[in-house]
N, C-alpha and C positions, 0 to 999 in steps of 0.2 A: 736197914733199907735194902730195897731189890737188888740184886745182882744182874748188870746186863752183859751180854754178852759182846764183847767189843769187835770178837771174829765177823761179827753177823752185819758190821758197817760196810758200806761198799768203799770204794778207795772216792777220798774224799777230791773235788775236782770240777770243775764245769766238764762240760761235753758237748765238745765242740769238731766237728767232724766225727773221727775215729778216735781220737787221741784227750788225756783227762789234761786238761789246760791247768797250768798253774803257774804263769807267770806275769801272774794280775799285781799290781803296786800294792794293792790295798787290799783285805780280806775281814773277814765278820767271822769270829765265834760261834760254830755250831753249839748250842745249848738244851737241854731239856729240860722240863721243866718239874720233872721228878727225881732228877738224879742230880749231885752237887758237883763242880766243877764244868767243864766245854768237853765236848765228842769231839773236837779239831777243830781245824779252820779251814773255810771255802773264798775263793774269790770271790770279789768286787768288780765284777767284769765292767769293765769301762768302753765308752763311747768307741773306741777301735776294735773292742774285743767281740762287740757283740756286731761289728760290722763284719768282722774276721766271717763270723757265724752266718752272717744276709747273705754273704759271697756264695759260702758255701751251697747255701740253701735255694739260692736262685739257679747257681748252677747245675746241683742236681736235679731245679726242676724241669729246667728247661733242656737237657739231656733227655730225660722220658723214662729215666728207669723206674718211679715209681710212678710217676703222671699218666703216663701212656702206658704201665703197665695196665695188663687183661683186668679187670674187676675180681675176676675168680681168683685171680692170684694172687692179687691183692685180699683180698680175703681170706686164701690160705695162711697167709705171712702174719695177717694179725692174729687168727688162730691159732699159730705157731706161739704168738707170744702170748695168748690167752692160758696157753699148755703153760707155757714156762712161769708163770703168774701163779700158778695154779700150784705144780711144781716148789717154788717157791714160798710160798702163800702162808706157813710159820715164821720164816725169814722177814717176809714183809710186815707181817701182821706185829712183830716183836719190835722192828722199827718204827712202825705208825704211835706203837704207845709210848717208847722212849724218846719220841722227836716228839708230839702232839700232847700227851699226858691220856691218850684216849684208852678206857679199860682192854684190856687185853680181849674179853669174850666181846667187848664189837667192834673190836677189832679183827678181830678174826673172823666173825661171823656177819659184819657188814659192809667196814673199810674195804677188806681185801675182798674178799666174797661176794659184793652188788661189783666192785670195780672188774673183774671180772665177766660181770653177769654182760655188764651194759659194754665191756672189748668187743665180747663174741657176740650181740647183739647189733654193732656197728658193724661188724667185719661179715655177719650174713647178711645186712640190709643192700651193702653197697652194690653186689651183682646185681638185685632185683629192682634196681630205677630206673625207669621207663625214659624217655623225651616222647614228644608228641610231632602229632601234625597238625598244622592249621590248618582250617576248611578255608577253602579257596576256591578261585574258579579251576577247571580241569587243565588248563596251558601254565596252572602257575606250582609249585609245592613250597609251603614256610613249615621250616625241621624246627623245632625248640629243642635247644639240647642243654645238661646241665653239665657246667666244665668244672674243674677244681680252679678255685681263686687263685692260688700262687704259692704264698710264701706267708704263715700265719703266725702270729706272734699271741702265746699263751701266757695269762698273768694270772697264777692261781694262790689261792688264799691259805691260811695255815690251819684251819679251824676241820678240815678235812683234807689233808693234802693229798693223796692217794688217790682218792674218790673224787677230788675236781679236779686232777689232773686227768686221769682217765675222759672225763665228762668232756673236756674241751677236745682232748687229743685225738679219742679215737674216732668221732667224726670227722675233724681235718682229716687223718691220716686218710681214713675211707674212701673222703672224698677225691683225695690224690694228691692234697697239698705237701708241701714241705712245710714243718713246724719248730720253732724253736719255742721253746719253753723255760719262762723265768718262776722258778716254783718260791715262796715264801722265804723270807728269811728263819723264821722262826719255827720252820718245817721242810726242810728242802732233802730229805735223807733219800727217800722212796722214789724223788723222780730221779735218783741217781741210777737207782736200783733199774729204774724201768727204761732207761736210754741204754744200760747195758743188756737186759733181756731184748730189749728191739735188735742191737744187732746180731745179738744168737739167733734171733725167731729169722732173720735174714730180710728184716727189713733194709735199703741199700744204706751205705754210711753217707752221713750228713743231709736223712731224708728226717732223721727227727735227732735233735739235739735239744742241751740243757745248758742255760747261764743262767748261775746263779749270780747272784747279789741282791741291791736292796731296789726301792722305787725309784727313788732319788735320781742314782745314777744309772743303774740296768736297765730297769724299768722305763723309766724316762730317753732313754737311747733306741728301745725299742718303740714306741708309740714316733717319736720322728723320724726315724728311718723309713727314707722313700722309699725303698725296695722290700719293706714289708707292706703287705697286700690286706689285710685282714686282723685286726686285735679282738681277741674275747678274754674279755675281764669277768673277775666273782672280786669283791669286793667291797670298800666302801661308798657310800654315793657321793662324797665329798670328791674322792679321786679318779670314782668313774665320769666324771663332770671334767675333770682335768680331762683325762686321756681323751672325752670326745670331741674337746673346742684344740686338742695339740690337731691330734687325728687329721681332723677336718682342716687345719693349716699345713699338712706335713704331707702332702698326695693326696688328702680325702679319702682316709682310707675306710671298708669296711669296718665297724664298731659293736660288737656286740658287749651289753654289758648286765651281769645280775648282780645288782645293788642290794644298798641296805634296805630294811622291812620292820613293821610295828605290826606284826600281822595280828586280829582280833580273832576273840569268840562272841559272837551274838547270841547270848541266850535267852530266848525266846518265851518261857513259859517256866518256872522254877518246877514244877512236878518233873521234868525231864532230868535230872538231878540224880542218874543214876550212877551206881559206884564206876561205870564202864565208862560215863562221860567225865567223871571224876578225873579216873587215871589216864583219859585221853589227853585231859585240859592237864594234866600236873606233869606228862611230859612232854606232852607239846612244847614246854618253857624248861624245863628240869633236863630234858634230854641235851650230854655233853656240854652241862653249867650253863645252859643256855646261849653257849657261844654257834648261835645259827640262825643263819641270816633270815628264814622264814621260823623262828622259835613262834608260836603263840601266846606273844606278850602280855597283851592284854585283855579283859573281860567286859562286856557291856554288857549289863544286865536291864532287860527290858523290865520295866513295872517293880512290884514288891515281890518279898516273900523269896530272897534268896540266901537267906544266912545260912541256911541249911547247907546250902553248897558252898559256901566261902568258907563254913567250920569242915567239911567234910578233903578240902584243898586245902589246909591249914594243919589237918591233923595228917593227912598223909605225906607233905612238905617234911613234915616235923620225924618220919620212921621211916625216910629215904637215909640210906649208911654213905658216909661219904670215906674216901680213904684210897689207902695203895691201888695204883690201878692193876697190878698182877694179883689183886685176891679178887677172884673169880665171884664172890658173894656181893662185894661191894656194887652202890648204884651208882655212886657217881663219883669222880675224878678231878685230878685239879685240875685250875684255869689255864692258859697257855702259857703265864708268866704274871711275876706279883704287881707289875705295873701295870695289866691290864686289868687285873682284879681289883688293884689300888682305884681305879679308873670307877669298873663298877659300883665299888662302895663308895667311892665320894659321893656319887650321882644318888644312891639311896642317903647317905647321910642331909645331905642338900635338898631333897625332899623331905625328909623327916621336921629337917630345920623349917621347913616353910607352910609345916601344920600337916603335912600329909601322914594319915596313921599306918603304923607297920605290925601289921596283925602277929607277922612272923618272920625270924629268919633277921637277915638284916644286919650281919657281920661276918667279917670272914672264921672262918674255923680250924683251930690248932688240934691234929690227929697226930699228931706222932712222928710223919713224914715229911718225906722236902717235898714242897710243894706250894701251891697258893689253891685253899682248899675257902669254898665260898658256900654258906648257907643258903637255902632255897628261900627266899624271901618274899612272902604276900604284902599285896599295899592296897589297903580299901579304900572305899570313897577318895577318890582322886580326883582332882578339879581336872575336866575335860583339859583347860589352855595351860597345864604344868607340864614342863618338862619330861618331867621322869613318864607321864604320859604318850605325849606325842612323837619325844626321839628315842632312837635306837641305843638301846643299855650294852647289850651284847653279853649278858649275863642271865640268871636263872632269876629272874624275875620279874614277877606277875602283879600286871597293875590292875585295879577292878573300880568302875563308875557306874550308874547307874544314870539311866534316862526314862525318859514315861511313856514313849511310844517306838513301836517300831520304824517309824519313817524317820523319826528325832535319829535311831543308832544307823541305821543307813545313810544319813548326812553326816552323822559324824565321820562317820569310816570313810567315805567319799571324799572329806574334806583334807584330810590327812595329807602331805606331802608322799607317803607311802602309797604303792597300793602291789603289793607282791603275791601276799594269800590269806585266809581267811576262813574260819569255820561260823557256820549256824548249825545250831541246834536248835529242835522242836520237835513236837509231838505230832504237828500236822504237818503231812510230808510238801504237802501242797502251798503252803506257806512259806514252808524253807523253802522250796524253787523258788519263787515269786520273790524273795528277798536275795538270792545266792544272784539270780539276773539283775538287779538293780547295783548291785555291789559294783564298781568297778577297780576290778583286783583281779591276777593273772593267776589262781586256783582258789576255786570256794571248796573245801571241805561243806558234808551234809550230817551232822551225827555222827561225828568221827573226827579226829584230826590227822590219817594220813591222807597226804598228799601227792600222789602218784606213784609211778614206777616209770621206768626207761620210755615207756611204751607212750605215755604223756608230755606234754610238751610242759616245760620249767620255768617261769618268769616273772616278771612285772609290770606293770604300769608305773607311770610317771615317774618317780625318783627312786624307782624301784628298780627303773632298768630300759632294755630293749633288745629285742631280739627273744630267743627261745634254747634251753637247753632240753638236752635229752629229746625223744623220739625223732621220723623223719625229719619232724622240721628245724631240729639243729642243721641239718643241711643247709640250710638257707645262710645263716654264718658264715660256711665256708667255701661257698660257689656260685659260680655267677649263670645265668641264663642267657644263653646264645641263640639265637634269629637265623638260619641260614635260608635263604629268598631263593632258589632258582625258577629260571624260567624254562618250560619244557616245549615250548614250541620252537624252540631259535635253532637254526642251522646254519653250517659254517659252512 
């Protein structure tokens, strides 16, 4: 088994002001999920502890050392810590695989490396936001100005924990808020990491802090605490459904949330069945076991004449290497723990039992290593109203149904409790537009399954979510729009 390096943990702790908290009653088991034994143990920050943290965080906001700091400055500070990220950036990347199970090379090359991209992408946007003026009559001027919401309460997921902590944070930060951040249990290592680079980079202390523990209690202490202004969730849609009906009882506070997703491919025409839309569709769902929230779940195959591409998904499934995540060769890695993988194979054996066929894949896989290592699994002809079709697996696999018309798979996909992202394919480009607009889902892929970059906005529809991550319009999360009326004729 791999050898980690134990020096490379940060001191293990909440981060609460300046100082590593740890006089919590109760604490949880750092674990990973390739290595045998606990990395240590973190607090259960409790209903007081994470109040400890609101104090802080309202007080530094309303003080103005980061709020009312210049923009520009503001800007240099998270560059500072983009430097230190950077800096850093083997350190972090050697922790993302031994808390997450994520391979080492994308680890390196996309956890720590896009989180990065999109720091210093937040930290140069912030100078450059304009406010406006209203047109009015000449005796009157209305200022629209955008102000920082307060005091924002981040709940990020395990399945990237690096890269969605960044994604909520450094917009808040940019914005001028103060942020506390409750990072995964099941991955909480990195945002340790990254609360101690914030205060090197000279961000001010207790402008961005870290409570760990679980939903239950952490979590659920931040979503009712009046004096948080703001929650943005990545998560599931079961829990984002809690946080929005506590929310709205607990101050009504701001709600952003990116839920679960059964994101489709619509494939249009079988001759489009090329080896490039092949490997788009096989990792769209294969990419890190499938455990992502927009994976491309499932296929809808318009008309006949698609076996071709089911055998051509089936054989490449089948010469993906799964294993150690430090061998650089390997494509894919274990799941994030054996219970969540337990989860996923039930869910295919429970299809299987109820007639649904498994072309491929379809158990989990013994390599050698500790780990919970899970087969890429195809399932054809699936009854449109089964299960393993309609909800969220959170694993590496690929359900496939067939309809007879294009309007038939656009109702389908519409119909769906989902609606996060989604690919078409086709040969007539004019076609895919004309279906990509009728979709109602928060990114259509065209002939491809990536799905943006920083520079695009991130979401869902309906049980998918609300709100927007990444580009300007993550701003909208974390700030509120201010009206200032004066009148220019009045004298005193």
């Amino acid at each position: 088994m791999l050898e980690f390096d134990t020096t490379l943990l940060p001191k293990l702790g909440s981060r609460i002001g300046e100082n590593v908290h740890t006089d919590s009653e109760s604490s949880f088991e750092v674990k990973s999920p390739i290595a045998e034994g606990a990395l240590g143990q973190l607090p259960i920050c409790s209903k007081e502890e994470v109040d400890k943290a609101v104090v802080v965080a309202n007080r530094v906001f309303d003080e103005g050392t980061w709020s009312r700091m210049h923009p520009r400055d503001r800007r240099a500070r998270l560059l500072n810590l983009a430097a230190l990220m950077e800096k850093n950036a083997e350190r972090m990347a050697q922790i993302e695989t031994i808390d997450s199970g994520r391979p080492l090379r994308e680890a390196r090359n996309v956890d720590v490396a896009q989180s990065i991209v999109r720091l210093r992408w937040y930290a140069e946007l912030i100078d450059k936001i304009y406010g406006e003026i209203a047109p009015s009559s000449v005796d009157r001027l209305g200022l629209i100005s955008r102000e920082p919401i307060g005091v924002v309460g981040a709940i990020t997921p395990w399945n990237f924990p690096l890269m969605m902590a960044i994604t909520k944070v450094a917009p808040a930060l940019a914005a001028g808020n103060s942020v506390i951040l409750k990072p995964p249990e099941l991955s909480p290592l990195n945002a340790l990491v990254l609360a101690d680079l914030a205060l090197e980079a000279g961000i001010p202390e207790g402008v961005f802090q870290v409570v760990t523990g679980n939903g239950r209690v952490t979590g659920e202490a931040m979503v009712r605490h009046p004096d948080i202004h703001a929650i943005a969730f990545t998560g599931s849609t079961e829990v984002g459904a809690h946080i929005m009906g506590v929310a709205a009882s607990n101050g009504m506070k701001k709600v952003s949330l990116e839920a679960g997703g059964k994101s489709p491919h619509i494939v249009l025409n079988p001759e489009c069945a090329s080896d490039q839309m092949v490997e788009q569709i096989v990792w769209g769902i294969a990419y890190h076991q499938g455990q992502v929230c927009d994976a491309g779940a499932s296929l809808i195959l318009v008309g006949d004449g698609h076996d071709e591409l089911l055998q051509k998904i089936q054989a490449r499934f089948q010469s993906l290497t799964i294993g150690n995540p430090y061998n650089l060769e390997i494509n894919l890695s274990s799941m994030i723990d054996a219970n969540h993988m337990n989860g996923v194979h039930a869910a295919v054996e429970a299809a299987a039992q109820r007639g649904v066929n498994v072309a491929c894949g379809g158990n989990p896989k013994d390599v050698g290593e500790v780990g919970a290592f899970y087969q890429p699994t195809l399932l054809t002809d699936v009854p449109q109203d089964d299960a393993i079709f309609t909800e969220e697996v959170f694993g590496p696999i690929l359900v496939s149904t067939n309809v007879k018309s294009v309007d038939e798979a656009i109702n389908l996909v519409n119909a769906q409790r989902y609606g996060l992202a989604g690919a078409v394919w086709s040969n007539d480009m004019a076609q895919a537009f004309q279906v990509a607009n009728r979709l109602r889902i928060g990114t259509v892929a065209i002939n491809t399954y990536e799905l943006g970059d920083i520079g695009t906005p991130f979401g869902g529809t309906r049980e998918s979510g609300l709100g927007r991550d990444r580009s300007a319009h993550a701003l909208d999360n974390y700030t509120e729009l201010k009206t200032t009326w004066a009148a220019l004729d009045t004298t005193w």
